[in-house]
C-alpha positions as CSV (number, residue, x, y, z in Angstrom):
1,X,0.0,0.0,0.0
2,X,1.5,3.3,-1.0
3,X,2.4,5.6,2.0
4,X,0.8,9.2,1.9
5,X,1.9,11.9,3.9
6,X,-0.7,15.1,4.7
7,X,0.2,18.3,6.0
8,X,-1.2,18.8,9.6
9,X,-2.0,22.1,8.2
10,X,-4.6,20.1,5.6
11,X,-5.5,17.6,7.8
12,X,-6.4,18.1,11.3
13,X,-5.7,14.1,11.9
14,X,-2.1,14.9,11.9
15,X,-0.4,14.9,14.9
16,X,1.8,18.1,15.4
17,X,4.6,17.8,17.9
18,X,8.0,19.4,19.2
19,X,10.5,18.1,20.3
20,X,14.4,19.2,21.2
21,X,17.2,19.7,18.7
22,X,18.4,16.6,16.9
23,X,16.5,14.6,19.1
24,X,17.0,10.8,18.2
25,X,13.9,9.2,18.0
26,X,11.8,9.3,21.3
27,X,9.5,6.6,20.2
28,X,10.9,3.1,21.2
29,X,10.6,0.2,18.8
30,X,7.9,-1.1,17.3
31,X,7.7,-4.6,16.8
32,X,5.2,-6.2,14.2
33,X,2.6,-5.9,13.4
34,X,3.1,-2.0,13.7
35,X,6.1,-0.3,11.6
36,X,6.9,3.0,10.3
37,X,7.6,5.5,7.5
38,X,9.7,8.4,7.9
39,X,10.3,11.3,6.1
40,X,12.5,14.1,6.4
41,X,11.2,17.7,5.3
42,X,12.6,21.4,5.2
43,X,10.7,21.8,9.0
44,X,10.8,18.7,10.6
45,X,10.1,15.4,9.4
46,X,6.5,12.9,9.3
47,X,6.3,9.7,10.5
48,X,3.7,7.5,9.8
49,X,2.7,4.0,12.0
50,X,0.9,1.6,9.7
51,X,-0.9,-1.1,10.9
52,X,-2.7,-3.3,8.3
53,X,-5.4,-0.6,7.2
54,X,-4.8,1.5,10.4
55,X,-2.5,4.8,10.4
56,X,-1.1,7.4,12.5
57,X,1.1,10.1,10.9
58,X,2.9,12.4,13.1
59,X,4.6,15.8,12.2
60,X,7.4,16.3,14.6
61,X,9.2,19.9,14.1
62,X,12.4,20.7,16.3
63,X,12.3,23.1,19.3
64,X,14.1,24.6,22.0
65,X,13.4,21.9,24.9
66,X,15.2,19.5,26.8
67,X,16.4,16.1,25.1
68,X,13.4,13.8,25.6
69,X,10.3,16.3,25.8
70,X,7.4,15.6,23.6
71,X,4.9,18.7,23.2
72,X,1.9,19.3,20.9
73,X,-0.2,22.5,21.4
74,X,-3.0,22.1,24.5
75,X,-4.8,25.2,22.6
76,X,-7.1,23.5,19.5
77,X,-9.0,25.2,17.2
78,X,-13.2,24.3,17.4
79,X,-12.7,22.7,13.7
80,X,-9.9,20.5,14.5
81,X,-10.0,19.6,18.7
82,X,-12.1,16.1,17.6
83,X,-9.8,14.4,15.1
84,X,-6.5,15.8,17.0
85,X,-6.9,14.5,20.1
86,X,-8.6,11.4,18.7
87,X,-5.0,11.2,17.3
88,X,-3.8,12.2,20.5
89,X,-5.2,9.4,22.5
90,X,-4.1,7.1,20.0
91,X,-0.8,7.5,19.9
92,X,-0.6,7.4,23.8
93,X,-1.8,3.9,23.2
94,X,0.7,3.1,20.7
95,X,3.1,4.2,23.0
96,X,2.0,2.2,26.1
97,X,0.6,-1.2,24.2
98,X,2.8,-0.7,20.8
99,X,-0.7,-0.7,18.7
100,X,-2.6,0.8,16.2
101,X,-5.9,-0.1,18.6
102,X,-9.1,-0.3,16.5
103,X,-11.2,1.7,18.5
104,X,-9.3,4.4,17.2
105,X,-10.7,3.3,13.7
106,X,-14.0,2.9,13.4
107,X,-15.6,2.1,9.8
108,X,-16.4,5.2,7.6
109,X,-20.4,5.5,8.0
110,X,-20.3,6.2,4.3
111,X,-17.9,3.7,3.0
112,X,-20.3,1.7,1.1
113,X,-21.4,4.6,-0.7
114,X,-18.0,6.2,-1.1
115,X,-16.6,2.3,-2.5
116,X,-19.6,3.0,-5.6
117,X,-19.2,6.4,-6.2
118,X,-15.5,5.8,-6.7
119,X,-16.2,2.5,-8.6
120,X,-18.5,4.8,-11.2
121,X,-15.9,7.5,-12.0
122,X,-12.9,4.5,-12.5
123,X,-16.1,3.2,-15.0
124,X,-17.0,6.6,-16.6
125,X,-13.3,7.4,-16.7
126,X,-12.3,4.2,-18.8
127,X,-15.5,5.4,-21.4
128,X,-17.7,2.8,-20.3
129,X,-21.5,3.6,-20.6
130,X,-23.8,4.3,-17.7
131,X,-25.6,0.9,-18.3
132,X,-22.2,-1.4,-18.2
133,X,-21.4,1.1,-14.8
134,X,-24.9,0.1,-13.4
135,X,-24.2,-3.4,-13.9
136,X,-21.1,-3.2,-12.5
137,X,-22.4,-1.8,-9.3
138,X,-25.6,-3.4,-9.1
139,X,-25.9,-6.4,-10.7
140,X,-27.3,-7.6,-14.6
141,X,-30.6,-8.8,-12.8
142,X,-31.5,-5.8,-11.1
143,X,-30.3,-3.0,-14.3
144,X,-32.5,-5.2,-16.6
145,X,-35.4,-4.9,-14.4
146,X,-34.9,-1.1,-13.6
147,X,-33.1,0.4,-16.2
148,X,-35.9,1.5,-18.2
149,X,-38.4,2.1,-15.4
150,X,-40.0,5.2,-16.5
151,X,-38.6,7.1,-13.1
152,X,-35.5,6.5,-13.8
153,X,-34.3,6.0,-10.5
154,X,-31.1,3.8,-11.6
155,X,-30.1,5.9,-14.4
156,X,-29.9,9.0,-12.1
157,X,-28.1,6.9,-9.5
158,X,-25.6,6.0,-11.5
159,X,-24.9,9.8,-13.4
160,X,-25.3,11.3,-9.3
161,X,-22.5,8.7,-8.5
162,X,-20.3,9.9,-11.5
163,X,-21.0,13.5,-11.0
164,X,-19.8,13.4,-7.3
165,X,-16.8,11.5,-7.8
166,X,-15.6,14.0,-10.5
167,X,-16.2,16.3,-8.0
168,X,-14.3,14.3,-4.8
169,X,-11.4,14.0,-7.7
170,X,-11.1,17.3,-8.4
171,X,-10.1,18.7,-4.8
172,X,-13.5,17.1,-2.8
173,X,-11.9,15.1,-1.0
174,X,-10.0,17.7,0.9
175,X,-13.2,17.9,2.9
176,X,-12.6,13.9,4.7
177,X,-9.2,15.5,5.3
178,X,-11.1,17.8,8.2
């Protein structure tokens, strides 16, 4: 799975954090199942704890403190307190059981709908037609029962679906990032 890194700036999951002057790595060991990605930036440097599907990225930036201290900001903005300190919390369990826990993962709500809409732009993006999307999604049985219904209920699921993933592709998505 490819490893992404987000800006804490652009996404309020992001775990901001100081630390001293070429501190060494505060953060003991992992052993499996948990391991981790780091990269170095201009600021500071992101490191990310994968898990199977479960991460935790952390932007760590150099400060004036004592070898050892690890800060983050106690002051939270009204948009962002939820996810950061739900991030918060869980890496002071990673640190204390060494796991990506899956409490701190539930299931997207709208997952299933999120799985089609995506699976109808890949369609609609490869030139297929809105009939072979349909079947795709839902099945020959039920798009030759429906397809034609004079409602057309199916027919404007399917264009709904392609219409909001164009829209998720072209920057919507920056919206699950808050």
């Amino acid at each position: 799975m490819a490893k992404v890194f987000w800006e804490p700036e652009l996404c309020a999951s992001v775990l901001p954090l100081t630390t001293a002057h070429q501190a060494p790595s505060l953060m003991p060991p992992f052993e499996a199942p948990v391991s981790s990605t780091t990269m170095l930036v201009s600021d500071g440097y992101h490191v990310l704890f994968h898990e199977g599907p479960r991460r935790l990225q952390l932007f760590i930036r150099p400060g004036p403190f004592a070898a050892g201290m690890l800060l983050t900001d106690a002051v939270i903005g009204r948009r962002d307190i939820v996810p950061r300190l739900g991030s918060l919390a869980c890496f002071n369990d990673l640190l204390c059981s060494g796991r990506l826990l899956p409490r701190y993962f539930p299931p997207e709500p709208r997952g299933r709908r999120l799985t089609a809409v995506l699976r109808a732009l890949d369609g609609a993006l490869q030139s297929s037609s809105h009939r072979e999307i349909a079947t795709t999604l839902y099945g020959r049985k039920r798009v030759d029962t429906d397809w034609n219904n004079p409602g057309e209920h199916l027919r404007d699921s399917i264009r709904r679906a392609i219409v909001r993933g164009r829209a998720l592709m072209n920057g919507g998505y920056r919206g699950f990032l808050r």
